[in-house]
C-alpha positions, 0 to 999 in steps of 0.5 A: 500500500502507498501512502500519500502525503499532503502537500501544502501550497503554502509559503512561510512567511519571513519573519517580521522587522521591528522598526525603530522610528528615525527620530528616537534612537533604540533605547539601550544600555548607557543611554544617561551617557547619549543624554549627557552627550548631548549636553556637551555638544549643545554647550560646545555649539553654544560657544561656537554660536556666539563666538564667530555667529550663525554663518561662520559656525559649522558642525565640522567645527561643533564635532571638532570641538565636541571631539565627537564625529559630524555623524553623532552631531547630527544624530542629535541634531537634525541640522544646524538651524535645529541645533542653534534653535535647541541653543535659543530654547535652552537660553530662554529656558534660562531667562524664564527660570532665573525670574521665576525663582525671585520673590519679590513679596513683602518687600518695599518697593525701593527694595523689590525695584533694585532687586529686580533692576539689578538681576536683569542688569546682570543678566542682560550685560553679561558677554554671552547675553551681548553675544547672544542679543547680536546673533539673534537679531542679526538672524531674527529676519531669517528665523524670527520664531528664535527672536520672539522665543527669546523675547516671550522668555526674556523682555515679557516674561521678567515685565509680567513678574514686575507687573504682578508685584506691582499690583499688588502695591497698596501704596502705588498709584498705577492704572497699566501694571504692565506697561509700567513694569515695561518702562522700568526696565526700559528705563533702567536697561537701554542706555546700559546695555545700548552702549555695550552692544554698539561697542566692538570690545564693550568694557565692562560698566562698574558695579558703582555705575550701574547702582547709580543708573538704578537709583536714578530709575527707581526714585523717578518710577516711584515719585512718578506711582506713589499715591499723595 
């Protein structure tokens, strides 16, 4: 007797791929040290930013200098739009965070104006904040989502925590809360700061220079709001 065997038609299927999207590296052991890489070549590419600007920096230098390769640098950053925005995003993150962190409740107006007046000096003043101010506004025509990320994160954000102190002033007169925030640190910044950026190697205003222009700004905001 012969036996016949069933044959089937059917074609086993090739095992299925798993796909890793492009944007999310496949997670594995030691990805702290890709997150800590990624700190350095943002930092590194922050200095290459603001010393030579946009056009001149390079991710053949940003890698050079990260001493990392241009493939890595890229496989954090997409190009180098994405990474000078991820450079803006950071700086902002910082402005935002510096102000947040300041209480201004409970003191005295002369007291609460210097404090903040000093703060955004220090801040805006600072070289890499000059830096930083020339190289967005000189890219603000090609990019402007970076310049109005800094100026939300920057300028309005620190005028509306100055706005809500004020407010809150029983012994203030003032109708626009916000508008005068914004004159203060107009008052207490433009002319400091103005003078530095037109510079081509700004020195540094002295700790006693500044103090005055704030004393000026802050006796005239105050004769201008107190109540009679």
């Amino acid at each position: 007797m012969t036996v016949r065997t069933k044959r089937t038609n059917s074609t086993a299927s090739p095992p299925r791929r798993l796909s890793v999207p492009a944007s999310q590296p496949a997670r594995r052991r030691g990805r702290p040290a890709d997150a800590r890489k990624h700190a350095d070549i943002l930092a590194v590419a922050m200095d290459v930013f603001l010393e030579g600007g946009y056009h001149a920096a390079s991710m053949d230098a940003i890698a050079a200098r990260a001493k990392v390769s241009k493939i890595t640098v890229y496989a954090h950053f997409s190009s180098k739009q994405a990474l000078f925005s991820a450079i803006c995003a950071e700086l902002a993150g910082r402005l935002t965070g510096t102000f947040q962190r300041m209480t201004l409740a409970g003191l005295a107006p002369e007291k609460a104006l210097r404090q903040m007046a000093r703060a955004y000096l220090d801040l805006a003043l600072a070289p890499r904040s000059l830096a930083l101010h020339r190289l967005v506004v000189a890219e603000a025509a090609r990019q402007p989502q970076l310049g109005r990320l800094i100026h939300r994160h920057g300028p309005v954000a620190i005028a509306a925590t100055l706005a809500v102190y004020l407010k809150a002033q029983p012994s203030l007169r003032i109708a626009n809360p916000e508008l005068a925030a914004q004159q203060f640190l107009g008052m207490v910044l433009a002319q400091n700061q103005l003078g530095l950026l037109l510079a081509g190697k700004p020195a540094a205003k002295s700790k006693a220079a500044l103090n005055a222009a704030i004393d000026h700004a802050v006796a005239l905001f105050l004769n201008g709001c107190r109540k009679n």
